[in-house]
Each structure stands twice: as C-alpha cells, then as structure tokens.
C-alpha positions in Angstrom: 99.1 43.1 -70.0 99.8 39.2 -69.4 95.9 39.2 -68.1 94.7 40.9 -71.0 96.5 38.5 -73.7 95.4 35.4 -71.7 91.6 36.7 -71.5 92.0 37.0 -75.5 93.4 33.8 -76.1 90.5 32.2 -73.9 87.8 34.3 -75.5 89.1 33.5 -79.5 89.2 29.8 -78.0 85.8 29.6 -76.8 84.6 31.2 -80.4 86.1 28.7 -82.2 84.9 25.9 -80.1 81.4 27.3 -80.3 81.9 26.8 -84.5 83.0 23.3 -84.1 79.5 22.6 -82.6 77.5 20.0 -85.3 74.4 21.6 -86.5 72.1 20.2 -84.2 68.2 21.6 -86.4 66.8 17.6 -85.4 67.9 15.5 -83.0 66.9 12.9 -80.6 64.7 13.4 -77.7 65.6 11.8 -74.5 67.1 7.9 -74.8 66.1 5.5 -77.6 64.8 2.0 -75.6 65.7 -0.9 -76.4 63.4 -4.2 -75.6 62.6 -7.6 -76.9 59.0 -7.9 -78.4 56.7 -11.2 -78.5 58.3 -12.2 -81.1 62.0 -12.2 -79.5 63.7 -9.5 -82.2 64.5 -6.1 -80.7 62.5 -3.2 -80.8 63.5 0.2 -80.5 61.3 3.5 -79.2 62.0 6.9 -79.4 61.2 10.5 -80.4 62.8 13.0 -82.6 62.3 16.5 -81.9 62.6 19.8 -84.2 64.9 22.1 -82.6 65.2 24.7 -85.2 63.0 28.3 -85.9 61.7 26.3 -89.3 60.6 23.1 -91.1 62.7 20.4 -92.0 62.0 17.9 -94.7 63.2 15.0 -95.8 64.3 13.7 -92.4 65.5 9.7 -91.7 66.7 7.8 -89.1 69.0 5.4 -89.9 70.0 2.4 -87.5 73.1 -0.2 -88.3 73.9 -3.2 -86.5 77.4 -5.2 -86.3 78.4 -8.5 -85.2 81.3 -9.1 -83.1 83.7 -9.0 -86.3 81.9 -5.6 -87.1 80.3 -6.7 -90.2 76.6 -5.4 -90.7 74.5 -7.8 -89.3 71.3 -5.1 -90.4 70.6 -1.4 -91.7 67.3 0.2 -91.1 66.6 3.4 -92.8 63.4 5.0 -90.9 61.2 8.2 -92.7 60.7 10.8 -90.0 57.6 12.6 -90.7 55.5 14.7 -88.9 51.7 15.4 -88.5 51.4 17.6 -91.5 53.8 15.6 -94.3 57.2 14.8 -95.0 58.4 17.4 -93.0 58.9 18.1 -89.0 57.2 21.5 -87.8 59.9 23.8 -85.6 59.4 22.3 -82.0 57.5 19.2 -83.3 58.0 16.0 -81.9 57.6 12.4 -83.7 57.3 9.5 -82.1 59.0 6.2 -84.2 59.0 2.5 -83.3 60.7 -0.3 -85.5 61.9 -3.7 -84.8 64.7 -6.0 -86.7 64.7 -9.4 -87.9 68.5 -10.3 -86.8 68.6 -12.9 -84.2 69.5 -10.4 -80.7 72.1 -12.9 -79.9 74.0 -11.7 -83.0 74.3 -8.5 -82.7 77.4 -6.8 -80.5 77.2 -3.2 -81.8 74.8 -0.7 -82.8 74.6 2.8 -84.7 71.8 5.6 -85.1 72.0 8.3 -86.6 69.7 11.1 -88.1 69.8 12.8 -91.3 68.0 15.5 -92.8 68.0 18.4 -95.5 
C-alpha cells in the first residue's frame, strides 16, 4: 500500500510540474552571438523559431543592457516578422540582426527576452 501512495504522490507531482512549464509557442533557436562590428559596438545574431500548430502575431524581441550599478545603459525593442507579414508561420524561422550604440566597455549585464500575442 506504501508503494502505491508513493507512485501517487510522484505521479500528481510530475503533473503539476508539467503546468508550471512557461508557454513556450516562440522561442529562441540555438544561441544568440555576440561580436563586435567595424564599427566597435556589439552586434547580436540569432533566430527565432515558431514552435506552435498556428501563427503568431505581433511578436518582439526585446534586449536591455545594464552597467555595473544595474542601471540601463540601453533597451532595444526588435519586430519579429516573418516572410508573409507581421506574423511567424507554425515551424517558421526568422533570422534578426541588430547592433547598439553603448560603448561595449560599459555594459556588464544583459537581458533578452521575447514577447508575443
């Protein structure tokens, strides 16, 4: 009996932990690099990729960098569209590619983050 109420805690665990999961529709495909263009600001590369059975519209990429005393040094908001619009197609991946204007040497911390309806 002490098997059986251990296997149905464990099971009722795992299902809750399953809903804890963040809805994951778009989300970043493989790393986003980081290098220094001719000019000497950073530029960042990377793809976004549709995971969900549908569209998705309205989709942005949003990057935020600190200094050292975690002020914002620079926010980038970044529309994600694909081929057909301002929407992603399910299994569809974008490419992006921005750069910043803060001096590299400035910046000690940095956030990206997608959002989408």
């Amino acid at each position: 009996m002490k098997f059986f109420t251990i296997l149905l805690a464990n099971l009722l665990l795992l299902i809750s932990c399953d809903a804890l999961i963040p809805d994951q529709r778009i989300s970043l495909l493989g790393p986003v690099l980081e290098t220094l263009n001719r000019d000497g600001n950073l530029e960042y590369i990377g793809r976004v990729i549709n995971n969900s059975e549908e569209k998705v519209e309205n989709i942005s990429l949003r990057y935020i960098a600190k200094d050292k005393e975690d002020n914002v040094v620079e926010a980038v908001t970044l529309p994600v569209s694909g081929l057909d619009g301002n929407f992603v197609n399910k299994g569809e991946i974008v490419l992006f590619q921005f750069s910043i204007r803060s001096n590299p040497k400035s910046i000690f911390n940095k956030e990206f983050s997608l959002h989408y309806e």
